[in-house]
Backbone as CSV, one residue per row, in Angstrom:
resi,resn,N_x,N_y,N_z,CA_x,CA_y,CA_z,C_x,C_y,C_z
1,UNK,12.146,23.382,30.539,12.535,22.298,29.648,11.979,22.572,28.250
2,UNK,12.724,22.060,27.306,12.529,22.369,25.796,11.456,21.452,25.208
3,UNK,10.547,21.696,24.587,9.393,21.063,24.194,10.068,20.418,22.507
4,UNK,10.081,19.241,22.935,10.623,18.477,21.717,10.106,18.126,20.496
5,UNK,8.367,18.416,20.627,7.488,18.189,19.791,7.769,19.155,18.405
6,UNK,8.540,20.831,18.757,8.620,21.460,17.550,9.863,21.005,16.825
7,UNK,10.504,20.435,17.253,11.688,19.630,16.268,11.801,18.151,15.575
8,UNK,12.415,18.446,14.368,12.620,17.317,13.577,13.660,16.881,13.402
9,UNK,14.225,15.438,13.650,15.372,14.753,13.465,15.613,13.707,11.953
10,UNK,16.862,14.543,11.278,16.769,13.801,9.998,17.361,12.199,10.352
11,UNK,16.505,11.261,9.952,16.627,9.908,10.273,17.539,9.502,9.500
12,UNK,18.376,9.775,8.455,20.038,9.464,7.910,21.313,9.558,8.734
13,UNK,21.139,11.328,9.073,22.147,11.835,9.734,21.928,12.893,11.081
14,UNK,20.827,12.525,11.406,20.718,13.208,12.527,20.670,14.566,13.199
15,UNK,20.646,14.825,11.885,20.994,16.431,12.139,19.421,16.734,12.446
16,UNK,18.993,17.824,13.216,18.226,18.721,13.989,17.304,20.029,13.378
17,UNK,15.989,20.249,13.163,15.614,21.010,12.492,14.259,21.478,13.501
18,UNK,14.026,22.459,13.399,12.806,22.846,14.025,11.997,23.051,12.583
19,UNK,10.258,21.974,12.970,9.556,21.852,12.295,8.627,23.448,11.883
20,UNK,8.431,23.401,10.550,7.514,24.451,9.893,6.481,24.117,9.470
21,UNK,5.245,24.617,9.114,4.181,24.371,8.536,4.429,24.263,7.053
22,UNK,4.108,23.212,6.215,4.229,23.715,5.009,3.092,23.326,4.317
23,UNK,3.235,24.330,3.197,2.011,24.918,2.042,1.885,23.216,1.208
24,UNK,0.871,23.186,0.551,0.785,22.395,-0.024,1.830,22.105,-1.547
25,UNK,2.305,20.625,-1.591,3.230,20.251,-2.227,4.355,20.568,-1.827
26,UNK,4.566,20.863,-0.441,6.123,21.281,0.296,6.695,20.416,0.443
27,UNK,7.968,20.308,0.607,8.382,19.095,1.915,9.693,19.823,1.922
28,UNK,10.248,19.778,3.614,11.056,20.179,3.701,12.178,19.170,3.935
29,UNK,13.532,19.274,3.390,14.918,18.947,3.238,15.413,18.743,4.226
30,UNK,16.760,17.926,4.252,17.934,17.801,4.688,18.829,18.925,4.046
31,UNK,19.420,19.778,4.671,20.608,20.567,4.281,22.058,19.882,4.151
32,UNK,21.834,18.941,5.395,23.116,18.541,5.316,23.176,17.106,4.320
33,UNK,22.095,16.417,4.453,22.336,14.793,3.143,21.333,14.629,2.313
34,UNK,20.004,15.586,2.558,19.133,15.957,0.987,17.896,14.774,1.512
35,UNK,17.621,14.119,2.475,16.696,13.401,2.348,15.582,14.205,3.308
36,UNK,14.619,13.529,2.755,13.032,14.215,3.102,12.712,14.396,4.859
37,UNK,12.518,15.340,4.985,12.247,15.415,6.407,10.864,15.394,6.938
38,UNK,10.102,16.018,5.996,8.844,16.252,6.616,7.996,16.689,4.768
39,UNK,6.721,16.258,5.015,5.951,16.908,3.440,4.562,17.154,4.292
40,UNK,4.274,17.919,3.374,2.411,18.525,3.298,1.772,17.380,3.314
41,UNK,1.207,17.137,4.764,-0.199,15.872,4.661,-1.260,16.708,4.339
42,UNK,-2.184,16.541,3.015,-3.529,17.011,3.362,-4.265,16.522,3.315
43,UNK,-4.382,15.395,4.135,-5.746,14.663,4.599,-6.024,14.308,5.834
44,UNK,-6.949,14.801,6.216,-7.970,15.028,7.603,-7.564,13.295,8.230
45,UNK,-7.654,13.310,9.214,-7.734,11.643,9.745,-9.468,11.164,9.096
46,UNK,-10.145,11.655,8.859,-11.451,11.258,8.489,-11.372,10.984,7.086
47,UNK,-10.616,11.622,6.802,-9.855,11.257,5.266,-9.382,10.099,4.409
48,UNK,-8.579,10.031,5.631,-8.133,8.812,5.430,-8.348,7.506,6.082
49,UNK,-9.034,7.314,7.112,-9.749,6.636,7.225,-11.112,6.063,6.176
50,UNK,-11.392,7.145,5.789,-12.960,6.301,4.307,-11.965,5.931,3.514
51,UNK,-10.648,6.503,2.931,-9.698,5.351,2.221,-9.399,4.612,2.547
52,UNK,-9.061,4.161,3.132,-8.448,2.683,3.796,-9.876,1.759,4.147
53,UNK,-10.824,2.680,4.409,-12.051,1.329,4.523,-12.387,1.274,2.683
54,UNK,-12.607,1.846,2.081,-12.646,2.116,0.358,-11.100,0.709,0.314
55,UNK,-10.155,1.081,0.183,-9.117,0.240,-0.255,-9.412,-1.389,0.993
56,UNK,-9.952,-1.708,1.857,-10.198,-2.849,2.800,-11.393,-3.756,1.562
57,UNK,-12.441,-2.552,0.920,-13.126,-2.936,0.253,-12.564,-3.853,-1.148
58,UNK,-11.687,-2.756,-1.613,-11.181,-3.055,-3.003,-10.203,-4.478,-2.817
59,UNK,-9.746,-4.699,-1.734,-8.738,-5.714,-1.590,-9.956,-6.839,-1.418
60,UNK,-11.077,-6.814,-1.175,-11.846,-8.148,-1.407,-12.040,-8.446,-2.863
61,UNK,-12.686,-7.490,-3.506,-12.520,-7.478,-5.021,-11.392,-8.058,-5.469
62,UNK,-10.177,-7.718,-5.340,-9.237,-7.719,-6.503,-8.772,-9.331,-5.986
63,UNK,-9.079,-9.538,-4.656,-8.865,-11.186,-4.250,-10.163,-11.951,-4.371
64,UNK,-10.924,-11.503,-4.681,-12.198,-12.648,-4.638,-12.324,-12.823,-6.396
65,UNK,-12.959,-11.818,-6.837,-12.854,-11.746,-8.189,-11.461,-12.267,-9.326
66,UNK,-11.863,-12.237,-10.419,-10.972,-12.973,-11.106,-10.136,-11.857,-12.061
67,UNK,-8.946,-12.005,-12.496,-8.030,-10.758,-12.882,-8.532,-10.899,-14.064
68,UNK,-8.390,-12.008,-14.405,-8.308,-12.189,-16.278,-8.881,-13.089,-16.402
69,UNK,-9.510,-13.461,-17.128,-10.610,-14.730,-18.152,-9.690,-14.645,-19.480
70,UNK,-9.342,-16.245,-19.855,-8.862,-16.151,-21.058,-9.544,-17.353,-21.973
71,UNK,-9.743,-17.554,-22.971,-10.198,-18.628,-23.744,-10.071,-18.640,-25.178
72,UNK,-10.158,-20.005,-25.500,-9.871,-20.462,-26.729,-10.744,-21.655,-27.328
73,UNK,-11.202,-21.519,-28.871,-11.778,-22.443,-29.209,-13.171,-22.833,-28.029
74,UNK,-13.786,-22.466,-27.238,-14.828,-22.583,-26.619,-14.370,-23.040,-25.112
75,UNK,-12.958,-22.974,-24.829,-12.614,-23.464,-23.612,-12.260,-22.272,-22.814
76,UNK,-12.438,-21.895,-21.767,-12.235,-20.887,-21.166,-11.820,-21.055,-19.773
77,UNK,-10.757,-20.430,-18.827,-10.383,-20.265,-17.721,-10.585,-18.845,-17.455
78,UNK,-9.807,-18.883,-15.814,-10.187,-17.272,-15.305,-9.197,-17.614,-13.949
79,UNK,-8.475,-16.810,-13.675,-7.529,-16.918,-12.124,-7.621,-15.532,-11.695
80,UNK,-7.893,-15.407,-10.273,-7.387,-15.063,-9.536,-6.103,-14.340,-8.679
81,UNK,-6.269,-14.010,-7.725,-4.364,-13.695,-7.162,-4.145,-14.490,-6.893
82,UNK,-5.373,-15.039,-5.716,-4.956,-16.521,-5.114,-4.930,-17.664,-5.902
83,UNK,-5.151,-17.872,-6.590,-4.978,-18.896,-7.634,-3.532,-18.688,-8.457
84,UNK,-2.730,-17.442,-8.829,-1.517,-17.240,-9.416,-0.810,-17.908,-8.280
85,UNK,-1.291,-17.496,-7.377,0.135,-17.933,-5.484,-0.107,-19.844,-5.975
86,UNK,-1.241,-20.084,-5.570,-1.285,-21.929,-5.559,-0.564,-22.434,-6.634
87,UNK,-1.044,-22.365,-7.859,-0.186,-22.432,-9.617,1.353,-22.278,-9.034
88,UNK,1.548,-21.574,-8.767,3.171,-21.205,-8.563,3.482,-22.228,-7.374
89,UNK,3.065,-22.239,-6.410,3.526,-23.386,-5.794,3.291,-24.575,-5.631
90,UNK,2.542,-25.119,-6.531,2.535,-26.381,-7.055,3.916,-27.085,-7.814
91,UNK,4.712,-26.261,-8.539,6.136,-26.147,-9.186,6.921,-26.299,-8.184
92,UNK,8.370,-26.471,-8.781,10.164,-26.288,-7.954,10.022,-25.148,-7.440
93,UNK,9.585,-24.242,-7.668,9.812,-22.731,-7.344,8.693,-22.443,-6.169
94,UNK,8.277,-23.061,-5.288,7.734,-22.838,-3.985,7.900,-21.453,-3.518
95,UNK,9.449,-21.206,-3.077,9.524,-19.951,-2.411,9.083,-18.562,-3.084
96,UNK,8.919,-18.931,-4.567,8.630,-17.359,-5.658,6.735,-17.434,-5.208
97,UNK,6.589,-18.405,-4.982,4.979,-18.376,-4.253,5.006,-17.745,-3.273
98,UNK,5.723,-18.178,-2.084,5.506,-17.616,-0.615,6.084,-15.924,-0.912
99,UNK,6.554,-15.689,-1.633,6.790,-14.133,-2.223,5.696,-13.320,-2.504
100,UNK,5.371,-14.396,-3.872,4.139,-13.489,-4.209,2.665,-13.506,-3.419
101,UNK,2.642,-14.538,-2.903,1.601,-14.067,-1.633,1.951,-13.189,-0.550
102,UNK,3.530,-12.639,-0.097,3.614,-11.872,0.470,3.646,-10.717,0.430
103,UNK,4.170,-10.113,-0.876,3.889,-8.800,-1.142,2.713,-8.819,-1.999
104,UNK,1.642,-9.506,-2.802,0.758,-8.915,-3.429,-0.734,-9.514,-2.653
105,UNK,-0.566,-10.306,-1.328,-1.742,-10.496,-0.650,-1.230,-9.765,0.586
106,UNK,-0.576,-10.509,1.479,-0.548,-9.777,2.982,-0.173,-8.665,3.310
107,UNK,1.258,-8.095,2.621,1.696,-6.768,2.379,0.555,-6.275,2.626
108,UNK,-0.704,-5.907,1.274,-1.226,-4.943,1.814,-2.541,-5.421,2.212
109,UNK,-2.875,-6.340,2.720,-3.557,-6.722,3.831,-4.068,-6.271,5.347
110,UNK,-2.226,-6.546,5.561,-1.497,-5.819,6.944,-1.824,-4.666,6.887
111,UNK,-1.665,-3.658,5.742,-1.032,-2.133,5.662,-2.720,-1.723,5.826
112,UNK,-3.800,-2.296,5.272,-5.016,-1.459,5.175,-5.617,-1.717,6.790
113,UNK,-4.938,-3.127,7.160,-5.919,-3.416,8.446,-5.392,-2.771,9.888
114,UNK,-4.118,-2.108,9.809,-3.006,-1.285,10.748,-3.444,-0.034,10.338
115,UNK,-3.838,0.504,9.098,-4.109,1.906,9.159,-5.574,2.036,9.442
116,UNK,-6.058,1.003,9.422,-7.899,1.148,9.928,-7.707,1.266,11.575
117,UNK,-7.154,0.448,11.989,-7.356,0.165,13.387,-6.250,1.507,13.856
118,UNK,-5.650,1.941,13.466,-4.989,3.622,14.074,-5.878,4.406,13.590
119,UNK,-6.445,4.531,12.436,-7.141,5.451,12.341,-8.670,5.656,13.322
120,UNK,-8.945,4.581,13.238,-9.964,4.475,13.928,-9.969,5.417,15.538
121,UNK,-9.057,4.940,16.490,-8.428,5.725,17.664,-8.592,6.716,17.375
122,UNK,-7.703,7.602,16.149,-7.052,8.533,16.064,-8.461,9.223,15.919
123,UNK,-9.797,8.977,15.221,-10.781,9.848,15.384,-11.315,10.353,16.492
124,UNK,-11.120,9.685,17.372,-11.451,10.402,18.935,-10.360,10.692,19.655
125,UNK,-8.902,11.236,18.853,-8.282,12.117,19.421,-7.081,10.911,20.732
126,UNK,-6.679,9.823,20.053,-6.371,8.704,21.237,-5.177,8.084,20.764
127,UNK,-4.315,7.470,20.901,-3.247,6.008,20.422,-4.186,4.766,20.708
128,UNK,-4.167,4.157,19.456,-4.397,2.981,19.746,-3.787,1.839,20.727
129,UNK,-4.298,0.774,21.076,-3.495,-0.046,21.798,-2.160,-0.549,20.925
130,UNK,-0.502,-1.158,21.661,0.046,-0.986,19.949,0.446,-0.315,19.048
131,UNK,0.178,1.171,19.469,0.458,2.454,18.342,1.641,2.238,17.864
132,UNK,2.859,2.511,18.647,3.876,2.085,18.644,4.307,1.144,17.912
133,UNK,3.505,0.455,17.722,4.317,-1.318,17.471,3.582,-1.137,15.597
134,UNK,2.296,-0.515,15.853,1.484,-0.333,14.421,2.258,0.300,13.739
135,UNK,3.017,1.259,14.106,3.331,2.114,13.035,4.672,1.811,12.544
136,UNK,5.498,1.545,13.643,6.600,0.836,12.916,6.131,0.142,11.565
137,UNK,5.402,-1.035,12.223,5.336,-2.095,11.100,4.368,-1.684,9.759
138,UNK,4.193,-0.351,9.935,3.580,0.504,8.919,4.411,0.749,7.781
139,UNK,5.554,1.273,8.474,6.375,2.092,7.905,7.621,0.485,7.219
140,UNK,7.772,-0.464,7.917,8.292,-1.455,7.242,7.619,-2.354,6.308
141,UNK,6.526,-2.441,6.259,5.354,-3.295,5.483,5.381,-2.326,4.033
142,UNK,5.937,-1.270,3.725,5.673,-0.220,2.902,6.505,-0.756,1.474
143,UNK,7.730,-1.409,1.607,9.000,-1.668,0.767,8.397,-3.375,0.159
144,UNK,7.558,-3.726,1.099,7.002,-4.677,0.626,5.640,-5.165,0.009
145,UNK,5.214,-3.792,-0.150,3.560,-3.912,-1.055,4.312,-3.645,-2.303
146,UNK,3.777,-4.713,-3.450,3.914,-4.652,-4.901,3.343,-4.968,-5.833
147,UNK,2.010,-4.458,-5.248,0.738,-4.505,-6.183,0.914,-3.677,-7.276
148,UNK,1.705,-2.686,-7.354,1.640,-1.746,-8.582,2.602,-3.122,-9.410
149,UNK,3.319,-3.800,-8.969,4.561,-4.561,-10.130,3.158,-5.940,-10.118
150,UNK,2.521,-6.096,-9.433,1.869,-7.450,-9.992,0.713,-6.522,-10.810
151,UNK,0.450,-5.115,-11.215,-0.517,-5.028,-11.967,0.274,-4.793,-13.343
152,UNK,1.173,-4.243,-13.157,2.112,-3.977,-14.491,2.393,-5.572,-14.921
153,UNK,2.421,-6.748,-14.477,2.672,-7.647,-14.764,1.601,-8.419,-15.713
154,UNK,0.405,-8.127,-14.969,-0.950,-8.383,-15.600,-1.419,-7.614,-16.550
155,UNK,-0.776,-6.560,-16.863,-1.381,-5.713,-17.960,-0.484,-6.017,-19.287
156,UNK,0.846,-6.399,-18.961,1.447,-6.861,-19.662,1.272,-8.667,-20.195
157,UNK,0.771,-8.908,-19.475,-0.098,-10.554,-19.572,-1.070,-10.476,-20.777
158,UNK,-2.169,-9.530,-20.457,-3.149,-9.643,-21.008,-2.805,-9.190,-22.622
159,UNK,-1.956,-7.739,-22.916,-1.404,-7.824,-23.686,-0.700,-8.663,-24.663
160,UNK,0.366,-9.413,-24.102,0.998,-10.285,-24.701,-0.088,-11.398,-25.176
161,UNK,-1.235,-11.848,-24.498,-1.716,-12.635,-24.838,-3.167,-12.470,-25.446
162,UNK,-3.571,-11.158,-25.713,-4.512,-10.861,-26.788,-4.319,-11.216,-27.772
163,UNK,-2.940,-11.066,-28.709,-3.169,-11.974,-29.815,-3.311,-13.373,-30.161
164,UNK,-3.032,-13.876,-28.905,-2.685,-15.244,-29.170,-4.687,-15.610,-29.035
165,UNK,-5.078,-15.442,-27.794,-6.529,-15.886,-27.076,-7.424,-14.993,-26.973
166,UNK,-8.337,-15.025,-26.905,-9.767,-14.199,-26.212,-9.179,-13.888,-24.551
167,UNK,-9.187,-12.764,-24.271,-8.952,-11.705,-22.989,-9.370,-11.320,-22.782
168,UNK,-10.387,-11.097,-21.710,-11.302,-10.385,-21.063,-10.661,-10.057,-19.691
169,UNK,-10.016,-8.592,-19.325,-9.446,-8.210,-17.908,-10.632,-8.310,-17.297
170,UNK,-10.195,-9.093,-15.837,-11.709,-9.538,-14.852,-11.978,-7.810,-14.276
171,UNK,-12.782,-7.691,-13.074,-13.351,-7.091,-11.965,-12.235,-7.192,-11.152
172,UNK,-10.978,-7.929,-10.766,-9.887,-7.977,-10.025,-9.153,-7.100,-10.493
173,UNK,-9.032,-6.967,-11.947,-7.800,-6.252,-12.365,-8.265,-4.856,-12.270
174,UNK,-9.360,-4.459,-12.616,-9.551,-3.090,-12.592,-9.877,-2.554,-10.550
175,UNK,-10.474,-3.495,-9.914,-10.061,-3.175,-8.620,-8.635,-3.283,-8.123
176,UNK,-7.763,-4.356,-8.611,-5.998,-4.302,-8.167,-5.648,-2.734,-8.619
177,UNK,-6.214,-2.623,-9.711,-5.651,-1.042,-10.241,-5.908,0.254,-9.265
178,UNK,-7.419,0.428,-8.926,-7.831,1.319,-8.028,-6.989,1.407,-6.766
179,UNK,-6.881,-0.101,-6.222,-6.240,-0.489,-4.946,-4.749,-0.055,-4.906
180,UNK,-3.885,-0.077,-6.289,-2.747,0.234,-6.383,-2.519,1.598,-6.076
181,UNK,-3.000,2.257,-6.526,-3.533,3.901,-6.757,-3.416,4.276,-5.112
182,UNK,-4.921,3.697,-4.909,-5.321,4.202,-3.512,-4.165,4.071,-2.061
183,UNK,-3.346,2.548,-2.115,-2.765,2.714,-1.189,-1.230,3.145,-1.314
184,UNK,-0.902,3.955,-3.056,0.676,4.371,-2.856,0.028,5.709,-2.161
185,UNK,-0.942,6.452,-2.360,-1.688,7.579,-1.930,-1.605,7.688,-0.308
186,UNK,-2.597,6.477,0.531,-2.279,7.013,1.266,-1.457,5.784,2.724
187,UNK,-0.856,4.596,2.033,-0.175,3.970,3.202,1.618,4.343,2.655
188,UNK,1.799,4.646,0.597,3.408,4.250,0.610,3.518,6.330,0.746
189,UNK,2.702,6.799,1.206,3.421,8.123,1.872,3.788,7.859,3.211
190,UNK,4.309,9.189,3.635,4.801,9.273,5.447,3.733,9.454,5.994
191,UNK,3.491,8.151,7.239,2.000,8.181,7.919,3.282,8.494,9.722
192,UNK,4.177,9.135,9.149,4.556,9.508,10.594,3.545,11.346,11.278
193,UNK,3.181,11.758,10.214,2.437,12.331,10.900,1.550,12.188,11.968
194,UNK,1.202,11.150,11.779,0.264,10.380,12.897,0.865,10.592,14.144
195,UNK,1.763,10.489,14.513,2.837,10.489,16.179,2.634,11.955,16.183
196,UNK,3.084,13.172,15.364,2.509,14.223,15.880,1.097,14.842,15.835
197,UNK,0.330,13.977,15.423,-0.903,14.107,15.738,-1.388,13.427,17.048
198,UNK,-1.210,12.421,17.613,-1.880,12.019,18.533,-1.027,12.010,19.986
C-alpha cells in the first residue's frame, strides 16, 4: 500500500503532488491553478511555542493597558480595546461592536490559546485532545484576526488627532503593534504543517 504521507493535495483543484523539501523562502505551486501548496516552515515547535506564549503575553497588554491617552485644557481620558467595543455599543450600531470585539479581542484570543494548547502536545511528540477540531478552527479563525486594521486605525487616530489634542500612544498600542507582527508571523501562516508533524 502507498504511503500517503509523501503526497500533497492542492485544496482548489485537487490535483496531486508528491511533497519536496524546500530551501528556505520556497513554497511550492499549483501547476495546474497557481495556488500555494506547501512553503518553508522554519520554526522548531519550541519555536513557536515561546511565540505564542510571548504573543498570550502581549494580548494582556494591549487589552489591559490603554491604547491612547488624549487631553485637553487639563482634562484628560485614555481607552482601551475594551472600552472602544462598550463606546460602540452603547450607540444604534450594536452589531459594529459585536464585530469589533470579534475580530480584534477573541479572534486572536482563540488563535494564541489553540496554538498554545497544540503546541504544547506537539513538544512531546503527541496530538492533542481535539487536534482535529483545533486546527480546523485554526485555520478558520485566521480571515478573522484584524488587529493589523484596528492598529492602522489607531495610528491613524492618533494622527488625525495630534493636532487637534495632547496624544500620548498608551503601552496597548505599542503591544497591539508587537502582537500584530507576532501573530501574522506565526498563526496567519500555514500551521498545516503541524498534521505532518505529529
Amino acid at each position: 500500500m502507498t504511503d500517503t504521507r509523501e503526497f500533497i493535495v492542492c485544496e482548489y483543484c485537487d490535483a496531486v503532488y508528491r511533497k519536496s523539501s524546500l530551501a528556505r523562502r520556497q513554497s511550492a505551486i499549483c501547476a495546474r491553478c497557481g495556488a500555494v501548496l506547501q512553503r518553508h516552515v522554519g520554526l522548531s515547535v519550541q519555536q513557536r511555542l515561546a511565540l505564542s506564549v510571548t504573543a498570550a503575553i502581549l494580548l494582556i497588554y494591549s487589552n489591559y493597558y490603554p491604547v491612547m491617552s488624549i487631553s485637553l485644557q487639563g482634562v484628560s481620558n485614555s481607552a482601551t480595546l475594551w472600552d472602544s467595543v462598550q463606546i460602540l455599543s452603547q450607540g444604534s450600531i450594536t452589531f459594529i461592536a459585536l464585530v469589533a470585539a470579534l475580530t480584534i479581542i477573541i479572534a486572536p484570543i482563540l488563535q494564541v490559546v489553540l496554538l498554545i494548547w497544540v503546541l504544547l502536545f506537539a513538544l512531546g511528540h503527541r496530538r492533542s485532545p481535539g487536534f482535529a477540531l483545533c486546527m480546523r478552527a485554526l485555520e478558520s479563525l485566521r480571515p478573522w484576526n484584524m488587529l493589523e486594521v484596528c492598529l492602522l486605525g489607531a495610528l491613524v487616530a492618533v494622527i488625525k488627532l495630534a493636532g487637534l489634542l495632547d496624544v500620548v500612544p498608551g503601552i496597548g498600542l505599542v503591544a497591539l503593534a508587537a502582537l500584530s507582527v507576532l501573530l501574522i508571523y506565526i498563526a496567519g501562516r500555514d500551521v498545516r504543517d503541524l498534521w505532518d508533524r505529529l
